[in-house]
C-alpha positions in Angstrom: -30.0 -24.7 -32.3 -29.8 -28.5 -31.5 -29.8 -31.5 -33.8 -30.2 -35.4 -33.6 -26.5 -36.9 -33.8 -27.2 -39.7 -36.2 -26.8 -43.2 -35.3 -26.1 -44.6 -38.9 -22.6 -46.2 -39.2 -21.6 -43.6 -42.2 -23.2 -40.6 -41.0 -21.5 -41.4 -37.4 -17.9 -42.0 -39.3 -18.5 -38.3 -41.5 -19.4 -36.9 -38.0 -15.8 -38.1 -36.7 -13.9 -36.7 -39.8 -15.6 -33.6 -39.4 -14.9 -33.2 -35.5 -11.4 -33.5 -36.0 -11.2 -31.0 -39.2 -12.2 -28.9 -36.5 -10.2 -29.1 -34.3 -7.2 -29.0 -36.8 -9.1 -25.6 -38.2 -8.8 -24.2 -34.6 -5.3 -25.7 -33.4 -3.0 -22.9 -33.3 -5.8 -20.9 -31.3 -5.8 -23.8 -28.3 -2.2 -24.0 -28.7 -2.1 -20.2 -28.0 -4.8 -20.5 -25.2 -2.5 -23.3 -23.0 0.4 -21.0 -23.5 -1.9 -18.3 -21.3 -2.5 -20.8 -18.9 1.0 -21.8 -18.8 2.1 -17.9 -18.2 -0.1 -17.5 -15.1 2.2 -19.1 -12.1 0.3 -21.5 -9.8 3.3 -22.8 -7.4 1.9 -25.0 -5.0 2.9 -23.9 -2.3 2.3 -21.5 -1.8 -0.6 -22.3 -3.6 -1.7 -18.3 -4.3 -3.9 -20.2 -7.5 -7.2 -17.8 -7.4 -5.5 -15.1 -10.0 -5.3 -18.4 -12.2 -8.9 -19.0 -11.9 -10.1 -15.5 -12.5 -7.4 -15.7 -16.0 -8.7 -18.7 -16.8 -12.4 -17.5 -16.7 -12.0 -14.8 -18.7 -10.1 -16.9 -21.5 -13.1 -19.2 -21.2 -15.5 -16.7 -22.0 -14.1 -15.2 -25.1 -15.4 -18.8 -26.0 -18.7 -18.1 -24.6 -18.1 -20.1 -22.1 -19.3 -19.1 -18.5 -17.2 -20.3 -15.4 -18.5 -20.3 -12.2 -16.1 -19.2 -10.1 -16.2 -20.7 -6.3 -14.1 -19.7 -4.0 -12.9 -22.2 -0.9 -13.5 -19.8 2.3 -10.0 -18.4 3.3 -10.0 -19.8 6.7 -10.2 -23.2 5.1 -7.8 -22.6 2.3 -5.2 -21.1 5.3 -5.9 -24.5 7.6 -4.9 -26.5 4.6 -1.5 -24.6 4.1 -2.7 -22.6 0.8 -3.1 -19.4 0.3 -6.5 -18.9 -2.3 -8.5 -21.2 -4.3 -11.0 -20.7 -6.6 -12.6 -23.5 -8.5 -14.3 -23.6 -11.8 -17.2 -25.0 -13.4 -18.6 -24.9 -16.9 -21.5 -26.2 -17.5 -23.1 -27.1 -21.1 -26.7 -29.0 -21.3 -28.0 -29.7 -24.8 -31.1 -30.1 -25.7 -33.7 -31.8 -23.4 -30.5 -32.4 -21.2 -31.8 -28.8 -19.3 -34.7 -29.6 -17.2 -37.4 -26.8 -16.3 -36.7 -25.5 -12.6 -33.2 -28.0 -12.5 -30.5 -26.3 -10.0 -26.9 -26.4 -10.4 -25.2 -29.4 -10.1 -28.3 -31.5 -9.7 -28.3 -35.2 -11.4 -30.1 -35.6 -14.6 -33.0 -38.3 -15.1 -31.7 -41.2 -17.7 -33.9 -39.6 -20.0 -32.3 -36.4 -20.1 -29.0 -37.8 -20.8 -25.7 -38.0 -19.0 -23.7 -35.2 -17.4 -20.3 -36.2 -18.1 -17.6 -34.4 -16.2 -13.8 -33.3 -17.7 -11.4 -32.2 -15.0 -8.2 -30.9 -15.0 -5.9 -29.7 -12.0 -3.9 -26.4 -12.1 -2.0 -26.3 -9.2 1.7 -27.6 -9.5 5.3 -28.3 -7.6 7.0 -25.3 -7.7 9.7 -25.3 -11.0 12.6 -25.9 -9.0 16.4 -25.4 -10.6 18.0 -26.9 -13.7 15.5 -25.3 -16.5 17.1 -24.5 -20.0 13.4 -23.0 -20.6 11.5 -20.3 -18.5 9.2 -22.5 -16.7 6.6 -20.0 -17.3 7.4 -18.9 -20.9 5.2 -21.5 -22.5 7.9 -21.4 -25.3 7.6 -23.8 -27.8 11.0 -25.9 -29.8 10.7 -28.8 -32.1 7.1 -29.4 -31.6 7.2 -29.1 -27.5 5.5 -26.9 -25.7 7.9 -25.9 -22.2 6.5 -24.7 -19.2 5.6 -26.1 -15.7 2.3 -27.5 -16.1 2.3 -27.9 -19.9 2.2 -31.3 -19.2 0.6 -32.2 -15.7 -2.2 -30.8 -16.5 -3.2 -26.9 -17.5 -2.6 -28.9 -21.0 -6.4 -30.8 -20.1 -7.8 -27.5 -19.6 -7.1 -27.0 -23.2 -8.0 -30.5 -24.2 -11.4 -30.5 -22.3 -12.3 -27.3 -23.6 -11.5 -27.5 -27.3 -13.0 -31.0 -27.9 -15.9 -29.6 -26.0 -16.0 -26.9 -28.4 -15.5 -29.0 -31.7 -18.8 -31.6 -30.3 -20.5 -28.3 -30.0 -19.9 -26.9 -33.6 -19.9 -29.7 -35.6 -22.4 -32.1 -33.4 -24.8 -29.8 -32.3 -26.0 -32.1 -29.5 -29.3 -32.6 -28.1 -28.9 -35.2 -25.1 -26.9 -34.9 -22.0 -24.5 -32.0 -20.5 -21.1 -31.8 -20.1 -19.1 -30.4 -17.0 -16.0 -28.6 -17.1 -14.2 -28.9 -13.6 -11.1 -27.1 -13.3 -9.8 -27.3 -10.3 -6.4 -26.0 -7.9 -5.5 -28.7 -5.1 -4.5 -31.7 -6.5 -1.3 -31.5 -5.2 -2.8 -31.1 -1.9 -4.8 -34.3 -2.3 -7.8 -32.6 -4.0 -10.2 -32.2 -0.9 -10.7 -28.7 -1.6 -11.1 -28.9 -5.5 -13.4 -31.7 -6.5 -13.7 -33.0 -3.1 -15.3 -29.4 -2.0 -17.1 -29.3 -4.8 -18.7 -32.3 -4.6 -19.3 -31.5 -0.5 -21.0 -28.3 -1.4 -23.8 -30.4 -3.7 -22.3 -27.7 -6.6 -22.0 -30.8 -9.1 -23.2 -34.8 -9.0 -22.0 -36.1 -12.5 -23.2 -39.6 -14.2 -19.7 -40.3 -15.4 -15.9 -38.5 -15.4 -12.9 -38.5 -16.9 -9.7 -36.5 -15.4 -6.6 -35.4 -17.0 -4.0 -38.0 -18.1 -2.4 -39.4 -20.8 -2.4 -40.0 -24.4 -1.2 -43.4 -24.6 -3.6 -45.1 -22.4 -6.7 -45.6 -20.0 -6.6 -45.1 -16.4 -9.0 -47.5 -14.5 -7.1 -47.8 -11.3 -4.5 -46.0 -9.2 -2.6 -46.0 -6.1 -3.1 -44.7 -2.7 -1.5 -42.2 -0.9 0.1 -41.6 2.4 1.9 -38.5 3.8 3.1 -37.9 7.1 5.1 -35.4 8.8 7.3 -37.0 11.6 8.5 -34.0 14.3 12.3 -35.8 16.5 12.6 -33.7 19.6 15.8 -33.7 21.2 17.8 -31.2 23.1 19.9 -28.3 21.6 23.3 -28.0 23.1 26.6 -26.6 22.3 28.7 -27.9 19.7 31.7 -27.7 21.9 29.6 -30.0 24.9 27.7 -32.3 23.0 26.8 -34.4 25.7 24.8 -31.5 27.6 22.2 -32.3 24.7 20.2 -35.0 22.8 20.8 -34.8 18.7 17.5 -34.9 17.2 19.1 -35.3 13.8 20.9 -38.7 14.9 17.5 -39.7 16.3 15.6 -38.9 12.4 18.7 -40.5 10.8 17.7 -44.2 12.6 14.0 -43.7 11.8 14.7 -42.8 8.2 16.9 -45.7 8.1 14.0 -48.4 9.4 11.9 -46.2 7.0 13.9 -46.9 4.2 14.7 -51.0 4.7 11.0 -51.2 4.6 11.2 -50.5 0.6 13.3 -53.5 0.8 10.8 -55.4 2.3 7.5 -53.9 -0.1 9.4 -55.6 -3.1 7.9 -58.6 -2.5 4.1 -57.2 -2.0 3.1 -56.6 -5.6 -0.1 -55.4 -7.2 -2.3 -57.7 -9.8 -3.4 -54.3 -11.4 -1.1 -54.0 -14.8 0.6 -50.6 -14.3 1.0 -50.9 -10.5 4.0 -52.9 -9.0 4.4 -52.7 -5.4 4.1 -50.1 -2.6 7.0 -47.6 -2.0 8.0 -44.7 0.5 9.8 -41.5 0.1 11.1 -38.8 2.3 10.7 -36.1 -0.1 11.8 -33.4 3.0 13.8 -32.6 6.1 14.5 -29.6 8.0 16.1 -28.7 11.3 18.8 -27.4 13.2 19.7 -23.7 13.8 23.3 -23.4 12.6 26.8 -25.6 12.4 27.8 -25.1 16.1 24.4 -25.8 17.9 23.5 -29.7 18.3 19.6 -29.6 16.7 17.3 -30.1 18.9 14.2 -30.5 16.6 14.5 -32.3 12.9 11.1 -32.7 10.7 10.7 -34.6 7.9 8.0 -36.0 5.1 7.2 -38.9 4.0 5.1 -40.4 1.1 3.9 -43.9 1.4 1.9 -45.5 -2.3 -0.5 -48.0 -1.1 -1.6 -50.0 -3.9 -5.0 -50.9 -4.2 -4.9 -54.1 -2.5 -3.5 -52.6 0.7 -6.1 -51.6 3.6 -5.1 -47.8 4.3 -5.5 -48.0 8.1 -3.3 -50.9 8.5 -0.7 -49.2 6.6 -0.4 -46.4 8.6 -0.4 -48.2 11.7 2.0 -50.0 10.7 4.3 -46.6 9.8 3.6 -45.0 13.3 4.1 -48.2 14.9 8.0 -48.8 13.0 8.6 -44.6 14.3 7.5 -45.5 17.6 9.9 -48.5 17.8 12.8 -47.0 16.0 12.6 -43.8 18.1 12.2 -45.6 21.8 15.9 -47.2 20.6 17.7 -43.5 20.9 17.8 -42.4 24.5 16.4 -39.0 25.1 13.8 -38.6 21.8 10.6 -37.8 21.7 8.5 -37.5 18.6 5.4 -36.4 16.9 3.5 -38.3 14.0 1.0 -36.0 11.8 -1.4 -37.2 8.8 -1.1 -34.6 6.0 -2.7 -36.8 3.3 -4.5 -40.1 3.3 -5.5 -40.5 -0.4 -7.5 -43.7 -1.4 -6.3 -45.6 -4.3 -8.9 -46.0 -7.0 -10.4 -49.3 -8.1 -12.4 -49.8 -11.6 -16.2 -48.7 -11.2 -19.3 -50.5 -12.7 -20.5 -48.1 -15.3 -16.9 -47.3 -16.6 -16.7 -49.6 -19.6 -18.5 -47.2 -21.7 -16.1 -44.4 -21.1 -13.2 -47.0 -21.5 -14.3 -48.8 -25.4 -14.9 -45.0 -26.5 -11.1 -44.3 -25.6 -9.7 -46.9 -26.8 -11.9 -47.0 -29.8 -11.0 -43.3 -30.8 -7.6 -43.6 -29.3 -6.8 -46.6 -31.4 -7.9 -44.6 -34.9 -5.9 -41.5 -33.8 -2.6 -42.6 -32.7 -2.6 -45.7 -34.7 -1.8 -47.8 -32.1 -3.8 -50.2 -29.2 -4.8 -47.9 -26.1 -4.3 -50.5 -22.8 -6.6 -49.8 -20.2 -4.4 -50.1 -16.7 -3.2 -48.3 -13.7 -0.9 -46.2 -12.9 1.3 -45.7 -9.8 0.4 -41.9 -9.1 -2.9 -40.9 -6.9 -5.3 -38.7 -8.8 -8.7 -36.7 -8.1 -10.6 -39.3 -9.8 -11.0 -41.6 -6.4 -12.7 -38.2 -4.9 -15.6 -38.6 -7.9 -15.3 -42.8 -7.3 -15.8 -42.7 -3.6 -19.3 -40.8 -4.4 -19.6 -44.0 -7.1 -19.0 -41.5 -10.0 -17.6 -43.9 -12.1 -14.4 -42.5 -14.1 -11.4 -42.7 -15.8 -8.0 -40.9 -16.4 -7.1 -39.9 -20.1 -5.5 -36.3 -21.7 -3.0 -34.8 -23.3 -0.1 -36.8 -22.0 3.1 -38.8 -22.9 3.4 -42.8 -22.9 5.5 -42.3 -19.3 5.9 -39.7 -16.5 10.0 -38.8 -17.4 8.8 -38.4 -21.0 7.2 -35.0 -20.2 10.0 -34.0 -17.0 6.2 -33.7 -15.1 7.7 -32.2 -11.5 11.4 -31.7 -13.0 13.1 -29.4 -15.1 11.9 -28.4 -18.8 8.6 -30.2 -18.5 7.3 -30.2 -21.8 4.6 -31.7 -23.7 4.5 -32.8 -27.4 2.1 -30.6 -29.1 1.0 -33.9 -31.2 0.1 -35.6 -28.6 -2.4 -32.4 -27.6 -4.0 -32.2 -31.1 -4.3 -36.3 -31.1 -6.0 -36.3 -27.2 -8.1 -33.3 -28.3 -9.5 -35.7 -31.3 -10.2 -38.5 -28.9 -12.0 -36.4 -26.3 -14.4 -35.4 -29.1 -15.1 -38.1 -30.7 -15.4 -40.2 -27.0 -18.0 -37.3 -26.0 -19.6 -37.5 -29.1 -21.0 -41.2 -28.2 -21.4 -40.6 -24.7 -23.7 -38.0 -25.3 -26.0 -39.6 -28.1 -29.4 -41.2 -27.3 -29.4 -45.1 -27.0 -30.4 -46.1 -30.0 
């Protein structure tokens, strides 16, 4: 059964009310479904994340809802350096939203009414040490939920889901579709969640919005770059050190040009409010084969933020150009220079200001307090939907900073307020997305 959501200022308020008595009524049971997600491990890497999905799915349908469950081919998955994924879609048309003879995925006429898309990632950095909470206990203390991924962001598989739930039972809407998207690369860089989705013509939403934070709109983001650097030298005995070339010594004066150039990028800054400048990190190293050998092979990783100003291409040169240089000043080393990620940042879209005032709007009444629109120095799977000209924003269940919620460190946690308060916003926002102009 459908019905017209009313456009009448005091009907539209008494709608709100009533969505978030709903989801109120029903908070312990989404509270209790996170914890489920929490419980189901999806380190990446390994990135093992298809028994997630499957979990997931069936969770999904003791709401009635259906998840299609699309599974990446393994020989991909295995050439990315994963081991499964499976990625999800739920899809809900109201009303005239469904078209006669309309295939999955395909874009709906203006008349129909917007397809607006929720995703969430589920794939996360292993836990790591230094927990006081089992990272996959989901246990909850003082009004925080612990667990790896409670925060960043099997929590906006909850907060999707519910708020699309409570538009469903209190709006009854007739216009439009939403799209859950659920998803298991991000860490990766997303190509094989969203971006494969969106390759494989299994969804083309009007508008998006992916998992974030309470406290604010994302419009804009940085870019990513990741590189793994191989140094080549030659192994020798400890006791004859000269017989050999020491790789190590030859990564230790590329990681230190590497690192004077954060020196230099604090002077490059961002006009985006949010962003500051670009950065780089060598988040890994590896080598050697024991105390008494000289190492003939070191690798590392690095991560270089582009913000949005910054032309991608040029920055990379750049980075292979300062390892080329730096390495030609040790005698004997040879090295190799591999892209792992090249992320775009993400700029504001036209056709994002709706999905912005709603936020803010409904953000403002919840948590009693203004709801910035900005950027943030992280890289997301929103810039896969924007570089289609999906236009989209980044808001969820989330804390007013990254260290707030530990999000990749010990005892992540969220604050179950702020999940109940997102969950409000999200229904409301959907609400007006999905009624007919007037």
């Amino acid at each position: 059964m459908t019905a017209t959501i009313p456009t009448d200022h005091n009907d539209r308020q008494a709608l709100y009310q009533q969505l978030d008595a709903w989801v109120d009524q029903h908070f312990d049971e989404q509270v209790a479904f996170l914890q489920e997600l929490v419980r189901v491990p999806t380190d990446t890497p390994p990135g093992n994340n298809a028994p997630h999905a499957r979990r997931t799915a069936e969770l999904l349908q003791a709401f009635g809802f259906e998840a299609e469950q699309h599974t990446v081919p393994e020989d991909e998955v295995k050439a990315y350096g994963m081991q499964s994924i499976t990625n999800l879609i739920v899809r809900r048309r109201y009303g005239d939203g469904t078209a006669p003879g309309q295939l999955p995925g395909q874009q709906q006429s203006q008349s129909q009414g917007p397809t607006i898309a929720l995703n969430a990632h589920g794939d996360v950095v292993p836990p790591g040490e230094g927990w006081s909470h089992d990272p996959y206990g989901a246990e909850i203390e003082d009004g925080f939920l612990y667990g790896r991924a409670a925060a960043v962001s099997k929590s906006d598989f909850s907060t999707f889901t519910f708020a699309t739930r409570a538009l469903e039972a209190v709006a009854r809407p007739a216009h439009g579709a939403v799209e859950l998207h659920f998803t298991y690369d991000e860490e990766f860089g997303g190509e094989l969640g969203p971006g494969w989705l969106l390759r494989q013509g299994l969804t083309r939403p009007d508008l998006m919005v992916a998992a974030g934070f309470s406290y604010e709109v994302v419009t804009a983001h940085n870019g990513c770059l990741q590189m793994e650097v191989t140094v080549h030298g030659r192994m020798a005995h400890a006791a004859i050190p000269s017989t050999g070339v020491d790789a190590l010594q030859g990564a230790v004066h590329i990681l230190a040009a590497l690192y004077q150039e954060n020196t230099r990028y604090q002077a490059i800054t961002s006009e985006v409010p949010g962003i500051s400048h670009p950065y780089l990190n060598v988040g890994r190293i590896e080598g050697g084969t024991n105390t008494n050998v000289v190492p003939g092979k070191v690798v590392f990783k690095l991560d270089r933020r582009m913000i949005p100003e910054e032309n991608p291409a040029e920055v990379e040169a750049h980075i292979r150009a300062l390892i080329a240089a730096a390495a030609a000043q040790v005698p004997g080393i040879q090295i190799e220079i591999r892209r792992l990620l090249l992320a775009n940042a993400m700029r504001p879209l036209p056709g994002n200001a709706p999905l912005v005032e709603a936020i803010q709007t409904h953000g403002g009444t919840i948590f009693g307090q203004e709801i910035p629109a900005m950027g943030t120095p992280l890289y997301t799977d929103v810039r896969l939907y924007a570089e289609r000209g999906i236009p989209g924003v980044i808001y969820g269940a989330g804390p007013r900073t990254v260290l707030e919620s530990n999000a990749k460190r010990a005892d992540e946690r969220l604050r179950l307020e702020d999940l109940r308060g997102a969950t409000k916003v999200m229904a409301r926002s959907l609400l007006d997305w999905l009624s007919p102009a007037a």
